[in-house]
C-alpha positions, 0 to 999 in steps of 0.5 A: 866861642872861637873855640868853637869856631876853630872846631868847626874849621878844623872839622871843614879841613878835615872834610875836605882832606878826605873828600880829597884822598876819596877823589883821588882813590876813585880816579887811581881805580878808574885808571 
């Protein structure tokens, strides 16, 4: 069970760090 908890948050972090990096390329084009 927790590890599949820390599975799940390692998978949200990870969502995020590319939702980042995508929000970020995008503004750099808009630029």
């Amino acid at each position: 069970m927790t590890q599949n908890y820390e599975l799940i948050v390692k998978g949200i972090r990870n969502f995020e760090n590319k939702v980042t990096v995508t929000l970020a390329l995008r503004d750099k084009k808009t630029l």
